[in-house]
Steps between C-alpha positions, in 0.01 A plus 500: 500500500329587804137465534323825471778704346876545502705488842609841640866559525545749765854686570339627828584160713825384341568900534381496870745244578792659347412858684524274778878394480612828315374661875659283707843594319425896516475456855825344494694768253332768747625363800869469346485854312266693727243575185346317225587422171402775261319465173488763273233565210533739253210609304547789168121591436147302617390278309168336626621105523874641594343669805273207608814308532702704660262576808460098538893517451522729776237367769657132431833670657297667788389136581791349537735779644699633219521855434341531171603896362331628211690742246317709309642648188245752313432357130619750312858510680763402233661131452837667668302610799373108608814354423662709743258442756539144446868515513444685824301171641815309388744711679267490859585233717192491686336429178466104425292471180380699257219462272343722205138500397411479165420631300737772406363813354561481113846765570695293673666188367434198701864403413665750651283453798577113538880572441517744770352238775791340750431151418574401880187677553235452206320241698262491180751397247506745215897539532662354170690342766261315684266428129817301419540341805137357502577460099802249592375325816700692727362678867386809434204754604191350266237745355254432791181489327662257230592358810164485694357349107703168591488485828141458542504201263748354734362586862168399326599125394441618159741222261690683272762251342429417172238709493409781166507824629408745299609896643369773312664816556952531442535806760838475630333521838185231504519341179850396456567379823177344562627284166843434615377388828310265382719380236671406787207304732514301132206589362510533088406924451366706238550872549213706267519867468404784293519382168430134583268367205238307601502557903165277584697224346798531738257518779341259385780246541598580862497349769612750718421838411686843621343843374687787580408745219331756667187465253191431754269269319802347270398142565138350516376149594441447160870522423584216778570131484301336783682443815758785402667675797492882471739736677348802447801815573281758367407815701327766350224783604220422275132763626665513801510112624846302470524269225714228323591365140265219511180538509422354831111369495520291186885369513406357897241245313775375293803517731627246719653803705535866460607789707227790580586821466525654709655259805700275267823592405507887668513333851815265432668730279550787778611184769721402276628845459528542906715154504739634184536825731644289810708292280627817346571648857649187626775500224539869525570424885695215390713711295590765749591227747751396294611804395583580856692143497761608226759528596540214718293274247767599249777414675364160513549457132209454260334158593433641863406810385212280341418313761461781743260672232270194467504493902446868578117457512303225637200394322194607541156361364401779243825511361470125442128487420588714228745287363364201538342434167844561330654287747318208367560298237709819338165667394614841663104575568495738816 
């Protein structure tokens, strides 16, 4: 452990650098398409942390050149009502990616809201479609903050083969995936919950820790092996200031490493969410290309018609950066 207390992992840096590339392939889709790709974010009501996020959502897309939209549905409009809308971002080719804030207001079933999302363009991975993708090993859009809870082990050298995680929260969102992913970077998990018995025991144990139960305070220092790492994915409004899970001051002189909130995993979970929006534009774009190919494609018979799908678009770095985990060694970690 680090003289003088835990080290800090900050998402700002690792999240600075992929801004970086995501803006140098905007620039590109703009000069091809003559405007940017388009994010859309769909909010039902205003919930304090929900709104937090979105405005650091939507100045993250102002940074880089995307055209971040907000769409505002009142909180008392019915379940029907946001579906449609959200079918309407489906149907609008300008649109890229989609993503809805949570939480919903108690009314509207988050089911029918996840269903109705075109999973070509839920660049945050709440589609069935894309949960069993990441579930399976396949490419697909990753939740990004489950995403961003990985990633900064990785960009930050942190080992995590072999390693006991422990994860507490199952959301199908953060918890879940977080667990999955790092089932698959080999480390040994626990996922704790709810109705876990005995929860300082589990925490106890880990050596990699993951809170994302939206409970500020859940974990103290107390509760910590020394030299744990702690990936704190808590955000909540607590007298006004921004706080996580763990409570910060006592778990940083037990930690090896631990993310602050805020400036840990916020900044590299909306990066990650700009680089899943070009990735989702550059298939879309991908797509259309060859859908203007058909009919000459198809005449070529079925093995060309493959080849000139894998060759319609060349690659480009955030498509690939985004990847890249999954690309090696068959972890699937984007």
């Amino acid at each position: 452990m680090p003289r003088g207390g835990a080290r800090l992992l900050q998402g700002g840096p690792i999240a600075a650098e992929i801004r970086q590339a995501v803006g140098e392939d905007v620039a590109a889709y703009r000069d091809r398409h003559g405007q940017a790709p388009v994010l859309a974010v769909v909010i039902c009501g205003r919930d304090a942390p929900s709104m937090v996020y979105l405005h650091q959502i939507l100045r993250s897309c102002e940074k880089v050149g995307i055209d971040g939209r907000l769409v505002e549905i009142d909180g008392e409009a019915s379940e029907a009502a946001l579906v449609d809308a959200i079918r309407a971002l489906n149907d609008d080719p300008a649109v890229n990616g989609i993503i809805v804030q949570m939480p919903l207001p108690p009314t509207i079933r988050l089911r029918s809201v996840v269903d109705a999302i075109d999973p070509a363009k839920d660049i945050d991975g709440i589609h069935p479609l894309n949960a069993g993708l990441l579930r399976l090993g396949y490419d697909g859009f990753l939740p990004a903050t489950a995403h961003a809870a990985v990633e900064i082990l990785r960009r930050s050298a942190i080992e995590i083969e072999g390693k006991r995680a422990v994860v507490i929260g199952r959301s199908a969102v953060v918890g879940m995936p977080a667990a999955f992913l790092l089932v698959r970077e080999n480390a040994t998990v626990t996922v704790c919950h709810s109705r876990t018995r005995d929860l300082a025991r589990h925490v106890k144990d880990a050596e990699i820790l993951v809170v994302a139960a939206g409970h500020p305070g859940l974990v103290r220092g107390d509760m910590l092996r020394r030299g744990v790492v702690v990936v704190d994915v808590g955000i909540n409004v607590v007298d006004g200031a921004i706080v996580g899970d763990v409570e910060f001051e006592s778990a940083r002189r037990v930690a090896s490493a631990i993310t602050p909130v805020p400036g840990g995993i916020g900044p590299l979970t909306n990066a990650l969410l700009l680089a899943h929006l070009v990735r989702a534009a550059l298939g879309q774009e991908a797509r259309v290309e060859v859908a203007a190919d058909a009919p000459l494609v198809a005449a070529r018979g079925p093995a060309a018609s493959r080849k000139a799908a894998a060759a319609t678009v060349p690659d480009r770095r955030v498509a690939a950066a985004s990847r890249s985990a999954g690309r090696s060694a068959s972890r699937g970690v984007r």
